[in-house]
Residue frames as a rotation matrix with the C-alpha (Angstrom) as fourth column:
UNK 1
0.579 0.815 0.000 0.00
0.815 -0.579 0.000 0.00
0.000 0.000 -1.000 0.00
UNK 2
-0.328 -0.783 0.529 1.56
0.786 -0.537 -0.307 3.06
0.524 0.315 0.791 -1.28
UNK 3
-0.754 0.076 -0.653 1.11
0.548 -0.475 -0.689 6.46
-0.362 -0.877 0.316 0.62
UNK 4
-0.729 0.682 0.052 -1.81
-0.619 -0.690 0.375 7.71
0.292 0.241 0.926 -1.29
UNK 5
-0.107 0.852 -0.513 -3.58
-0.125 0.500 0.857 4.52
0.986 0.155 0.053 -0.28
UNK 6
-0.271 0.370 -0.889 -2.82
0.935 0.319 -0.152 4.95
0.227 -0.873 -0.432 3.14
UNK 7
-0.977 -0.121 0.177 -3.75
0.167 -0.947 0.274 8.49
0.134 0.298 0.945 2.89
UNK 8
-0.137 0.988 -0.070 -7.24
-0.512 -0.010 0.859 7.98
0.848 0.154 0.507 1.50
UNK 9
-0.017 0.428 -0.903 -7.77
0.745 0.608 0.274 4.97
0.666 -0.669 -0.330 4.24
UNK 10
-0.733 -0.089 -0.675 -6.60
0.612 -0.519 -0.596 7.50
-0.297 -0.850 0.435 7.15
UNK 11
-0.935 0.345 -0.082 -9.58
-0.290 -0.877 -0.382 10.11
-0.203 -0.334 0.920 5.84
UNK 12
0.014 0.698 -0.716 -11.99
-0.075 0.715 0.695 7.30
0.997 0.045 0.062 5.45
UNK 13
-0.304 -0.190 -0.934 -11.19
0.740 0.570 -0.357 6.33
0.600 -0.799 -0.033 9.03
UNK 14
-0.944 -0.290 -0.156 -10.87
0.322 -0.720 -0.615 9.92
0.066 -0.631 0.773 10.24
UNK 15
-0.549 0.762 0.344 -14.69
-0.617 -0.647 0.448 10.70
0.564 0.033 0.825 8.64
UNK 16
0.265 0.558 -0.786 -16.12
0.026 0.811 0.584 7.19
0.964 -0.176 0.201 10.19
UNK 17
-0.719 -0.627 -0.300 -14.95
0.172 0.257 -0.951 8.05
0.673 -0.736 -0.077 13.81
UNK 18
-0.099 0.681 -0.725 -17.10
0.873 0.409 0.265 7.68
0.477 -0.607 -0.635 16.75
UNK 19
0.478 0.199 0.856 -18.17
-0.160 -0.938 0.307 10.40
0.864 -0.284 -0.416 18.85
UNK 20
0.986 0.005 -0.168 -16.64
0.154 0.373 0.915 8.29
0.067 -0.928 0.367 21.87
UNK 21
0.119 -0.957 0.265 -13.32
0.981 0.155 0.118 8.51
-0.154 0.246 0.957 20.07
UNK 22
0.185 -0.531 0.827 -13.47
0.457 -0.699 -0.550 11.97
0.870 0.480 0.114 19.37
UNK 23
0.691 0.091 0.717 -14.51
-0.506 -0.649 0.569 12.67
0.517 -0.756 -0.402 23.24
UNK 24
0.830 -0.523 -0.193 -11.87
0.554 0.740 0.380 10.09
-0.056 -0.423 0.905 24.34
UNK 25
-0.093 -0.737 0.670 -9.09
0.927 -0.310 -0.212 12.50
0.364 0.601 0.711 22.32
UNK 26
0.004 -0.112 0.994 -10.22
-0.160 -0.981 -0.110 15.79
0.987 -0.158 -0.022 23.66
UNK 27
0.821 0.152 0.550 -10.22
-0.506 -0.253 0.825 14.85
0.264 -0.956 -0.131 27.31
UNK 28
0.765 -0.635 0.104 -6.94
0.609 0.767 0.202 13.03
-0.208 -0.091 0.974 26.57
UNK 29
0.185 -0.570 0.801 -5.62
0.628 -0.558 -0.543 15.71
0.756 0.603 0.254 25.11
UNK 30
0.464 0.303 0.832 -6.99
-0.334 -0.811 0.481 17.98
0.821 -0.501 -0.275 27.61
UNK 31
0.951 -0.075 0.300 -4.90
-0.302 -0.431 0.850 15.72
0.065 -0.899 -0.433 30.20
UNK 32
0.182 -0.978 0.104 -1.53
0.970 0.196 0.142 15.44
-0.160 0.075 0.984 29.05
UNK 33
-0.440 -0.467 0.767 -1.26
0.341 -0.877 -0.339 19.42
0.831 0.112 0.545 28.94
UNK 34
0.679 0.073 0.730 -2.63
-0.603 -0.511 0.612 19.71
0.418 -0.857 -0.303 32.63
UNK 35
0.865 -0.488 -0.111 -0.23
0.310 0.348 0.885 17.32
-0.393 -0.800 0.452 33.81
UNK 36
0.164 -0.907 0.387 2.69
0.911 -0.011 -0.413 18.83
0.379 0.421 0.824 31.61
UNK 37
-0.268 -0.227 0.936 1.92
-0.311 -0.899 -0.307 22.40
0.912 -0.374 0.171 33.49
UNK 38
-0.821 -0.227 -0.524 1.38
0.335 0.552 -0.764 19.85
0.462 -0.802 -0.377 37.07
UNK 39
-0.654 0.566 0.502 -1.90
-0.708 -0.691 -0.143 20.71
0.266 -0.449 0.853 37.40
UNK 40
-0.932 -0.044 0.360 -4.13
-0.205 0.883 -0.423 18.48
-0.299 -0.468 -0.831 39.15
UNK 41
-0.090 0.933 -0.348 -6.99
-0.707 -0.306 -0.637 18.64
-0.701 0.189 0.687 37.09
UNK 42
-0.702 -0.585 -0.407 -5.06
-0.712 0.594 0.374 16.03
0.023 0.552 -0.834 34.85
UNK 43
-0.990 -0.059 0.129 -6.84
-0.091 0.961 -0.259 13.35
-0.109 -0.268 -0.957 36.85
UNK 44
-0.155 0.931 0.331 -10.45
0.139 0.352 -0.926 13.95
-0.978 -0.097 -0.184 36.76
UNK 45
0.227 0.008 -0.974 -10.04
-0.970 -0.088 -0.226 14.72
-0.088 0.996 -0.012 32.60
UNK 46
-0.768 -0.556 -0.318 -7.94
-0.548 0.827 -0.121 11.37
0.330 0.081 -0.940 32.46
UNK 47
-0.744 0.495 0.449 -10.72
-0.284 0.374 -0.883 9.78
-0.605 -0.784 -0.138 34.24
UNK 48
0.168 0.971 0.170 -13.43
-0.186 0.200 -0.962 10.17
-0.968 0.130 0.214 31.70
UNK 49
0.206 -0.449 -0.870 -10.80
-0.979 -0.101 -0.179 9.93
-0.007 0.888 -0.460 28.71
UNK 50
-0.945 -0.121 0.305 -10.01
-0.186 0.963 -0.193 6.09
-0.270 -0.239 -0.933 30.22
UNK 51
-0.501 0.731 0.463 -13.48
-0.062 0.503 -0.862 5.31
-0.863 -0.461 -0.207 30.55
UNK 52
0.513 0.441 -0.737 -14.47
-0.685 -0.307 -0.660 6.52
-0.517 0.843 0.145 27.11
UNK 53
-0.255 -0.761 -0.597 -11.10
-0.902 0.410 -0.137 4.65
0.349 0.504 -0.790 25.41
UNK 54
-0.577 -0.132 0.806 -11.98
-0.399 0.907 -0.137 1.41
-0.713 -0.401 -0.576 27.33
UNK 55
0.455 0.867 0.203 -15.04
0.034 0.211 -0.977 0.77
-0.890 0.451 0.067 24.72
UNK 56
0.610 -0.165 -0.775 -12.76
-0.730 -0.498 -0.468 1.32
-0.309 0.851 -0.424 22.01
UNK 57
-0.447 -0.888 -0.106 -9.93
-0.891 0.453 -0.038 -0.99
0.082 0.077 -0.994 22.89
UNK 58
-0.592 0.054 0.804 -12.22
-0.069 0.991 -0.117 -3.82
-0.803 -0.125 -0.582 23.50
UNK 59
0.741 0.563 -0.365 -13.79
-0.388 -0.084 -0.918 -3.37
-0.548 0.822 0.156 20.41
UNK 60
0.604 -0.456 -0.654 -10.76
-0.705 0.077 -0.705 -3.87
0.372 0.887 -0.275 18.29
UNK 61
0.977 0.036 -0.211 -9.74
0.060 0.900 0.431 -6.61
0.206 -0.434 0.877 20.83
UNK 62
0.027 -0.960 0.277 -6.37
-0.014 -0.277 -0.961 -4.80
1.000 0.022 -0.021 22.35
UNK 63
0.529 0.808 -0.259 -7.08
0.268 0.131 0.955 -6.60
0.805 -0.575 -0.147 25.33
UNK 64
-0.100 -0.543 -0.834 -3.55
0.979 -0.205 0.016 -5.91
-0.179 -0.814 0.552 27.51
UNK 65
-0.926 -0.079 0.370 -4.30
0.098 -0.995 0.034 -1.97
0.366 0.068 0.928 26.46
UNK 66
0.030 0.948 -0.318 -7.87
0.120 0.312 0.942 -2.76
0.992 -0.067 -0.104 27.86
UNK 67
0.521 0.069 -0.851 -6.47
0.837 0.154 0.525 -3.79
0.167 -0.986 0.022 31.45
UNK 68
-0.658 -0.697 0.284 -3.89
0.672 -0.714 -0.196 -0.87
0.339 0.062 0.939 30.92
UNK 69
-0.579 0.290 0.762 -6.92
-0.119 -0.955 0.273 1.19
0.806 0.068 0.588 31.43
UNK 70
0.695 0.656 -0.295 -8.25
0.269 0.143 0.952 -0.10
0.667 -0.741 -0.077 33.86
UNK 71
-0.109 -0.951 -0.288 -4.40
0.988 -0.073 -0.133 0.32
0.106 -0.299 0.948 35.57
UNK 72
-0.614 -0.341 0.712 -5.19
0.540 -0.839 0.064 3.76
0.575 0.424 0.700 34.45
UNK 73
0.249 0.950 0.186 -8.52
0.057 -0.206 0.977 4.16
0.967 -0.233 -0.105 35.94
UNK 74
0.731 0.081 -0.677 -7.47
0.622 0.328 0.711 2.59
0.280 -0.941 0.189 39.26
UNK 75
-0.217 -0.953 0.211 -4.04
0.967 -0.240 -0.090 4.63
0.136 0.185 0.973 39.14
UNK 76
-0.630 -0.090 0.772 -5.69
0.534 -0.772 0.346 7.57
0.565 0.630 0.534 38.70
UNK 77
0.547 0.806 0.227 -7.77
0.014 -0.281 0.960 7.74
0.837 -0.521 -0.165 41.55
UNK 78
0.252 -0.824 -0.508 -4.49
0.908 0.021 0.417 6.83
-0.333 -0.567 0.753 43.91
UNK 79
-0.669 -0.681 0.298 -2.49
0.703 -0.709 -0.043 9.65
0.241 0.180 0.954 41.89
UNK 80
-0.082 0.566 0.820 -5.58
0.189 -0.799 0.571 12.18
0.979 0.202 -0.041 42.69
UNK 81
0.850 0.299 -0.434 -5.74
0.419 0.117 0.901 11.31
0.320 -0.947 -0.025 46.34
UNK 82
0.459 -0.609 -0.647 -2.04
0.862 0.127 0.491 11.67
-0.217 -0.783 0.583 46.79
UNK 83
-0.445 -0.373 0.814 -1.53
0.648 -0.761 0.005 14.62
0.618 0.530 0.581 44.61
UNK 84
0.358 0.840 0.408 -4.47
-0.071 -0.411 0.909 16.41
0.931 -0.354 -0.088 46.76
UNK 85
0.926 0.370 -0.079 -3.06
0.159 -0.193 0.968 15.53
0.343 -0.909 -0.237 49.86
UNK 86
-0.404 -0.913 -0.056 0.77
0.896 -0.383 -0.224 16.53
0.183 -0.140 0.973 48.91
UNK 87
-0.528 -0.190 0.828 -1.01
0.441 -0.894 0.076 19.85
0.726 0.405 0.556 48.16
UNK 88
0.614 0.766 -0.189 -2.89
0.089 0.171 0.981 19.99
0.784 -0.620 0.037 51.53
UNK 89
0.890 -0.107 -0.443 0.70
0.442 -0.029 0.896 19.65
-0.108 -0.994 0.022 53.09
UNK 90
0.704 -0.688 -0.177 2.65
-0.203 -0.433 0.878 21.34
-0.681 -0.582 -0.445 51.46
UNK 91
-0.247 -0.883 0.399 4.62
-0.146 0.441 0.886 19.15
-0.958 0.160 -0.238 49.61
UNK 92
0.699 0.589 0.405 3.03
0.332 0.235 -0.914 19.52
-0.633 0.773 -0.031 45.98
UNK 93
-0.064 -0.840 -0.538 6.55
-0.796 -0.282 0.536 19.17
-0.602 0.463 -0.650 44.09
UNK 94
0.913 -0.207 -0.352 7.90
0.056 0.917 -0.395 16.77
0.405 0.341 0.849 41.35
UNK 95
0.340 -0.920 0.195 11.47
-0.563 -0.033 0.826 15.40
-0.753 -0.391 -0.529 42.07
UNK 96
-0.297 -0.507 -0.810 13.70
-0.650 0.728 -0.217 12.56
0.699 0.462 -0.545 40.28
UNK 97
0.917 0.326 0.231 13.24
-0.388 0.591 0.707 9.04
0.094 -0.737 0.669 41.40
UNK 98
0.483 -0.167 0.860 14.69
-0.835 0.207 0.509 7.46
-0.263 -0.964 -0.039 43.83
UNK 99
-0.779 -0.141 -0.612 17.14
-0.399 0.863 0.310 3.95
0.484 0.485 -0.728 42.65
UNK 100
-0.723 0.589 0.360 14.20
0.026 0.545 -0.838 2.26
-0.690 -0.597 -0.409 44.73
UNK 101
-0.063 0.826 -0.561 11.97
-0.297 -0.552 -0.779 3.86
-0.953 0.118 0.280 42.79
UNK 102
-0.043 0.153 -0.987 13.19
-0.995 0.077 0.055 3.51
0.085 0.985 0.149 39.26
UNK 103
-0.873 -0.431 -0.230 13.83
-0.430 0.901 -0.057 -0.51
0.232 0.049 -0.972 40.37
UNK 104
-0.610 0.763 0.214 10.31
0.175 0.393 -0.903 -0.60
-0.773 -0.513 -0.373 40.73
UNK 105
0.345 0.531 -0.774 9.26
-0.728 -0.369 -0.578 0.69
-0.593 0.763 0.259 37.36
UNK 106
-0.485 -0.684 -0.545 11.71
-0.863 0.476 0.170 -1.24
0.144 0.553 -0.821 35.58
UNK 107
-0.773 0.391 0.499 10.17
-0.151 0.650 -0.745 -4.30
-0.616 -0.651 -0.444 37.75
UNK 108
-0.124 0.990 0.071 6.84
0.120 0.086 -0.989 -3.48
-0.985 -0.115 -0.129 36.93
UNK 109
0.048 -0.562 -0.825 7.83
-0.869 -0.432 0.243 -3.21
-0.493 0.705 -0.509 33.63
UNK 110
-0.389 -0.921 -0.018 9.00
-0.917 0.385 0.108 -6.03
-0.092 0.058 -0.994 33.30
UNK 111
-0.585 0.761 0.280 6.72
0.164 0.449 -0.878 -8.27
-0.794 -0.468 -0.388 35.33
UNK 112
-0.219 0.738 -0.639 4.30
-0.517 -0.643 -0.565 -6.56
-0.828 0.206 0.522 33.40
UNK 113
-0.359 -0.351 -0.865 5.33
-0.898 0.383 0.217 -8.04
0.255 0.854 -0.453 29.87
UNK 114
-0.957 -0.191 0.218 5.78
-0.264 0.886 -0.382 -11.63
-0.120 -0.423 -0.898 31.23
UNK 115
-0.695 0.719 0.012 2.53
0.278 0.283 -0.918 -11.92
-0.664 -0.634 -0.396 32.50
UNK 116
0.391 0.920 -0.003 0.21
-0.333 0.139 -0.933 -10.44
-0.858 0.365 0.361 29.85
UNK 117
-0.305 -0.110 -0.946 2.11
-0.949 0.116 0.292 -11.79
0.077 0.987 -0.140 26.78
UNK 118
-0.995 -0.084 0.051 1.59
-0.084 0.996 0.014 -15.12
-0.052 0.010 -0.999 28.43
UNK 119
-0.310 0.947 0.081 -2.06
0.450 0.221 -0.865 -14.49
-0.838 -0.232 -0.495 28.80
UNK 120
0.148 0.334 -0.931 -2.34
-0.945 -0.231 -0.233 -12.34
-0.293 0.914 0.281 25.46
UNK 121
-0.607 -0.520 -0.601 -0.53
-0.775 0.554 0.304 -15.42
0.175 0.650 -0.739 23.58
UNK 122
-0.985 0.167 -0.028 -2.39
0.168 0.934 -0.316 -18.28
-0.026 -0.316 -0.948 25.48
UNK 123
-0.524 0.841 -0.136 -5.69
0.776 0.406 -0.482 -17.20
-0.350 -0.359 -0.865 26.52
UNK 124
0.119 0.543 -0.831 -6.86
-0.267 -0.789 -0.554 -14.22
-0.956 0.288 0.051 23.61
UNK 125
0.344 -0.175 0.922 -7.16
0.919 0.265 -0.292 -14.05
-0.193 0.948 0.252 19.95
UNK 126
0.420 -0.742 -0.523 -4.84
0.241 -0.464 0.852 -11.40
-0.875 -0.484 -0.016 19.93
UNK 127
0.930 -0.264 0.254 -2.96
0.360 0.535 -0.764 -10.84
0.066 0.803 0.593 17.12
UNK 128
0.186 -0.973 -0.136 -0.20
0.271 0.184 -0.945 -8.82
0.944 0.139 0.298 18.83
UNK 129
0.828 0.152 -0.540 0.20
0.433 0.438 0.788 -10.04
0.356 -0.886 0.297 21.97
UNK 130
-0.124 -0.989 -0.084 4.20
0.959 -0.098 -0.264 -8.68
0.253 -0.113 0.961 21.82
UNK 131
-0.723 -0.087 0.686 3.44
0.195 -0.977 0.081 -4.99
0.663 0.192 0.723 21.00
UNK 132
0.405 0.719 0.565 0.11
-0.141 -0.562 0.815 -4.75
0.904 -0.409 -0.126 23.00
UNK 133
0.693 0.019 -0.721 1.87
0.671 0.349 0.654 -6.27
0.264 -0.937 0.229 26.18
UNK 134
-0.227 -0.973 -0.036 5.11
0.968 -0.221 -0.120 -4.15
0.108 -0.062 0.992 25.85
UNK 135
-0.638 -0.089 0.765 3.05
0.104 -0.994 -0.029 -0.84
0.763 0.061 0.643 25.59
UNK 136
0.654 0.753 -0.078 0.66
0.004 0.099 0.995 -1.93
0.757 -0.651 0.062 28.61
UNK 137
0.680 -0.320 -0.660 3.82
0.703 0.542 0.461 -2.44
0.210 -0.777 0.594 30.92
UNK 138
-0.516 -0.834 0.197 5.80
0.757 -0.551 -0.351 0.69
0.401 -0.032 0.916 30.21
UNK 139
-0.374 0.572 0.730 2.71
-0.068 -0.802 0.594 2.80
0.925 0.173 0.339 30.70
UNK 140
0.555 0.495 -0.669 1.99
0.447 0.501 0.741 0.94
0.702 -0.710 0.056 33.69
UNK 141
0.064 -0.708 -0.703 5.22
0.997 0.009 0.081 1.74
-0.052 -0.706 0.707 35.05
UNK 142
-0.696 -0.217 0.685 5.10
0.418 -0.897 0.141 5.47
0.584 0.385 0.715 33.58
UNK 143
0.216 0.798 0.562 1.51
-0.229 -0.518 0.824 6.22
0.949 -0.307 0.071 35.24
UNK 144
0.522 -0.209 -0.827 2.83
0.847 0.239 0.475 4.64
0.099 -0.948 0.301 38.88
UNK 145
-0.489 -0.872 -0.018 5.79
0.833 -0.460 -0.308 7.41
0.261 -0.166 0.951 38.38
UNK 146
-0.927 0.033 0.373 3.06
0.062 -0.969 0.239 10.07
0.370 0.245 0.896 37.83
UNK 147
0.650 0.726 0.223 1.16
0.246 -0.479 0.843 9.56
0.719 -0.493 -0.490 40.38
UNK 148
0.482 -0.130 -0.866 3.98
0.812 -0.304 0.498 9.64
-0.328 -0.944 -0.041 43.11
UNK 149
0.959 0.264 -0.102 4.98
0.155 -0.789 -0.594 12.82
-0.237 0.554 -0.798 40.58
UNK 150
-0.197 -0.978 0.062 8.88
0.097 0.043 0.994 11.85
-0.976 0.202 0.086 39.58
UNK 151
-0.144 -0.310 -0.940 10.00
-0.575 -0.747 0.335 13.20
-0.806 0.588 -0.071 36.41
UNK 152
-0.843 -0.512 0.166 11.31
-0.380 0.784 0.491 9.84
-0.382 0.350 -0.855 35.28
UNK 153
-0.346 0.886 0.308 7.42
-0.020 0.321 -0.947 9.31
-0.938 -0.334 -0.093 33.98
UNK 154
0.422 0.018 -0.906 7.72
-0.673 -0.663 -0.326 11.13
-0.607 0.748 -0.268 30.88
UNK 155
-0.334 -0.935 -0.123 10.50
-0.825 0.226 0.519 8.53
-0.457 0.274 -0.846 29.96
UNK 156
-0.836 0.223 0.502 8.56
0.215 0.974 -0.074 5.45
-0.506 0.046 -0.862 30.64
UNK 157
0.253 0.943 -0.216 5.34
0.152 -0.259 -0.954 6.76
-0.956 0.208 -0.209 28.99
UNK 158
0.522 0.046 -0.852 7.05
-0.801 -0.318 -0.508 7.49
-0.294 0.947 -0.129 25.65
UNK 159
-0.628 -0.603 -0.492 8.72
-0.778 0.481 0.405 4.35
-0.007 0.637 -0.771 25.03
UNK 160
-0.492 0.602 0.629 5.68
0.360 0.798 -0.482 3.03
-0.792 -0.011 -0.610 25.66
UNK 161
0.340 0.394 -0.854 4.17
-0.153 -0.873 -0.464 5.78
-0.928 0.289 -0.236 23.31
UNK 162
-0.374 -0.489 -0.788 6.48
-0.830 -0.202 0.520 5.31
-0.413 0.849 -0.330 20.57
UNK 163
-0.975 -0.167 0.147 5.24
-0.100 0.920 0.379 1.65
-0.198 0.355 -0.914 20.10
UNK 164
-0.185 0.970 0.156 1.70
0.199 0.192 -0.961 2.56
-0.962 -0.147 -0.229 20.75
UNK 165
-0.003 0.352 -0.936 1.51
-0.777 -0.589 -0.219 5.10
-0.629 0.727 0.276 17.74
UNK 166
-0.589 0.117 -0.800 2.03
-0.677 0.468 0.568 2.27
0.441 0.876 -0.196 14.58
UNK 167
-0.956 0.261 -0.132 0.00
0.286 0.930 -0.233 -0.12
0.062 -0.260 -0.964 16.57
UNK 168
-0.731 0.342 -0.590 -2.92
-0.147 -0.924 -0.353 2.37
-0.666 -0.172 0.726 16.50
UNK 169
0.103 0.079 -0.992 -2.96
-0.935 -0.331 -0.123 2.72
-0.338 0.940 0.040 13.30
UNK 170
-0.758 -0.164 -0.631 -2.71
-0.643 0.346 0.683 -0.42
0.106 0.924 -0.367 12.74
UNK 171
-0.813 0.572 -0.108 -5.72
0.532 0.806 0.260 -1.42
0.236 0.154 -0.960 14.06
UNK 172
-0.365 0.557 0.746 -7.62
0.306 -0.685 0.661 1.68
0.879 0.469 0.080 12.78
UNK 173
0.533 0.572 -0.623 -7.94
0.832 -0.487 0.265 3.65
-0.152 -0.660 -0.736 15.10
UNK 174
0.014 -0.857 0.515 -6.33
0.961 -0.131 -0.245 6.49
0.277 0.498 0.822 13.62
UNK 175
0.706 0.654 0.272 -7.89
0.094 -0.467 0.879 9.09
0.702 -0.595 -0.391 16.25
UNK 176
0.994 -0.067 0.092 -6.19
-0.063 0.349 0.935 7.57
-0.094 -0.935 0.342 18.64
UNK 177
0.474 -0.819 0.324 -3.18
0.880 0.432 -0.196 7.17
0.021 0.378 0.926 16.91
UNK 178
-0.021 -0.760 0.649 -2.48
0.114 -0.647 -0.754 10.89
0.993 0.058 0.100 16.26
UNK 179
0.976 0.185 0.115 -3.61
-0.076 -0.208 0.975 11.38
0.204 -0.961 -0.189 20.26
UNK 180
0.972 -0.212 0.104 -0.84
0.070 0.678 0.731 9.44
-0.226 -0.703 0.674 20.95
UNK 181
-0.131 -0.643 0.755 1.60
0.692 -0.604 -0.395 11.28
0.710 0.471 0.524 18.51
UNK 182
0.588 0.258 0.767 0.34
-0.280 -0.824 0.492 14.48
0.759 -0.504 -0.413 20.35
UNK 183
0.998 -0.034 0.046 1.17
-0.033 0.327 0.945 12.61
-0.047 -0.945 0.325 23.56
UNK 184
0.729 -0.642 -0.238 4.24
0.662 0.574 0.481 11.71
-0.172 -0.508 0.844 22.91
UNK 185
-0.256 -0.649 0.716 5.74
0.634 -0.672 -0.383 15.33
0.730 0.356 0.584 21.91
UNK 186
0.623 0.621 0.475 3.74
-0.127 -0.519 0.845 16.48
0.771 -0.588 -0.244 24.69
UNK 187
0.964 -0.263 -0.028 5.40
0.159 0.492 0.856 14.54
-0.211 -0.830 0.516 27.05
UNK 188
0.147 -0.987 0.069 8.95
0.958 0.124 -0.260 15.55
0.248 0.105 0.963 25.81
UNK 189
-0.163 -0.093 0.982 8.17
-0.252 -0.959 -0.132 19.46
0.954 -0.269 0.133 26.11
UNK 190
0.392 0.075 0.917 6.95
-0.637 -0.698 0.329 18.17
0.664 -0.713 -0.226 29.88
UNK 191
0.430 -0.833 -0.349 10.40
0.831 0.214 0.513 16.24
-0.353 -0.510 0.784 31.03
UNK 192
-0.263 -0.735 0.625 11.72
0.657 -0.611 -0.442 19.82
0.707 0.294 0.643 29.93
UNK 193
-0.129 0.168 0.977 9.20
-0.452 -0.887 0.093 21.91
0.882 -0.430 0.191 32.09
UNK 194
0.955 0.047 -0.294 9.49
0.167 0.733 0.659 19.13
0.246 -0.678 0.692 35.15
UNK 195
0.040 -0.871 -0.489 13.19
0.993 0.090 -0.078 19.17
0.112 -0.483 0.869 35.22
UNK 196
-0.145 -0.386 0.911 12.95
0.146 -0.919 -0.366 23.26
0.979 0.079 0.190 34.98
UNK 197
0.609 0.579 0.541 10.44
-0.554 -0.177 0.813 23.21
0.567 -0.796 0.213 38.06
UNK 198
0.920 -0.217 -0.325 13.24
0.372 0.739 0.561 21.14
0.119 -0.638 0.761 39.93
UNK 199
-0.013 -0.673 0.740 15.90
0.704 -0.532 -0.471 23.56
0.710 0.515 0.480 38.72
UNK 200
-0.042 0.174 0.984 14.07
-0.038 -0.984 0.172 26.11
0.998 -0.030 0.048 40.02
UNK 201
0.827 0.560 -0.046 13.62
-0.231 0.414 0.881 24.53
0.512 -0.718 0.471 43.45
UNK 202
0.449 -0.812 -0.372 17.01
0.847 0.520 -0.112 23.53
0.285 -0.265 0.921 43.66
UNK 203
0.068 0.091 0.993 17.59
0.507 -0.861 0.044 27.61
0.859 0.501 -0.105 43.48
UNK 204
0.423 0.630 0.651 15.11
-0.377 -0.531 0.759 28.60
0.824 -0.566 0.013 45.80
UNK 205
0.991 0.102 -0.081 16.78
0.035 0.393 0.919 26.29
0.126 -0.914 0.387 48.69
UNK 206
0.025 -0.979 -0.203 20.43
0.749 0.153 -0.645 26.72
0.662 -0.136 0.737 48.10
């Protein structure tokens, strides 16, 4: 398929899109640029972007990006509680993590993989068990960072990002696909304005 035929398909797709998918994208959109200026509003946008996107992914049978949202869902109420009650005492900062910290992403990471490729591979009709498990486990480990609000989130979220985008697209969802383009230049402009806000902090206390 040459690039005019994937051209035409992408504005076929783009005119056939759900209304769930476009309101999934604007409240997705809408939180990856409150959490790139650390605002806590991130979480109740994110909230109804998950819930919308869950109907999508099991539709096209991306079932480890399915539990991913749920991860997200469940995540996301933890990262609102604890974000709310850093900012309650005080303590409503990002930082770097911690080696603990990153040896728990990595982990969960990890773990992550393992566990749903064996259950994508064994017990779904999948067809890519590899690519959907690998972007469910980095994101996992990316959205744990951002709720306890380390920097190091940004990282794990695009290399989960980078794999999501052609996998998207390739099971038309091409909505979702540029979201996730968006996302992942988003997220580089905020591990620049994260590490400033730690800069600046570092400043303010010398």
């Amino acid at each position: 398929m040459n690039f005019q035929d994937w051209f035409r398909l992408f504005q076929e797709q783009i005119l056939n899109t759900s209304i769930i998918e476009w309101l999934a994208v604007g409240f997705g959109v809408s939180e990856v640029l409150l959490a790139k200026k650390n605002n806590i509003w991130l979480y109740p946008t994110g909230i109804i972007s998950i819930i919308l996107s869950m109907f999508l992914l099991l539709n096209v049978k991306l079932y480890a990006e399915m539990l991913l949202s749920i991860y997200y869902l469940v995540m996301s109420i933890y990262g609102w509680i604890i974000w709310k009650k850093r900012k309650v005492e005080g303590e409503n900062q990002v930082s770097w993590s911690t080696n603990k910290e990153l040896t728990v992403a990595v982990l969960i990471s990890v773990l992550g993989f393992g566990i749903l490729y064996f259950a994508l591979k064994n017990h779904t009709d999948s067809d890519v068990p590899v690519f959907d498990a690998f972007v469910s486990s980095t994101a996992w480990a990316g959205m744990w960072l951002l709720a306890k609000r380390k920097i190091e989130n940004w990282i794990f979220l695009n290399i989960s990002n980078i794999v999501a985008i052609p996998l998207l697209f390739h099971k038309k969802l091409p909505l979702m696909g540029c979201l996730t383009t968006f996302l992942f230049i988003v997220a580089i402009f905020g591990f620049i304005e994260w590490k400033k806000i730690i800069g600046k902090r570092k400043l303010q206390t010398a």
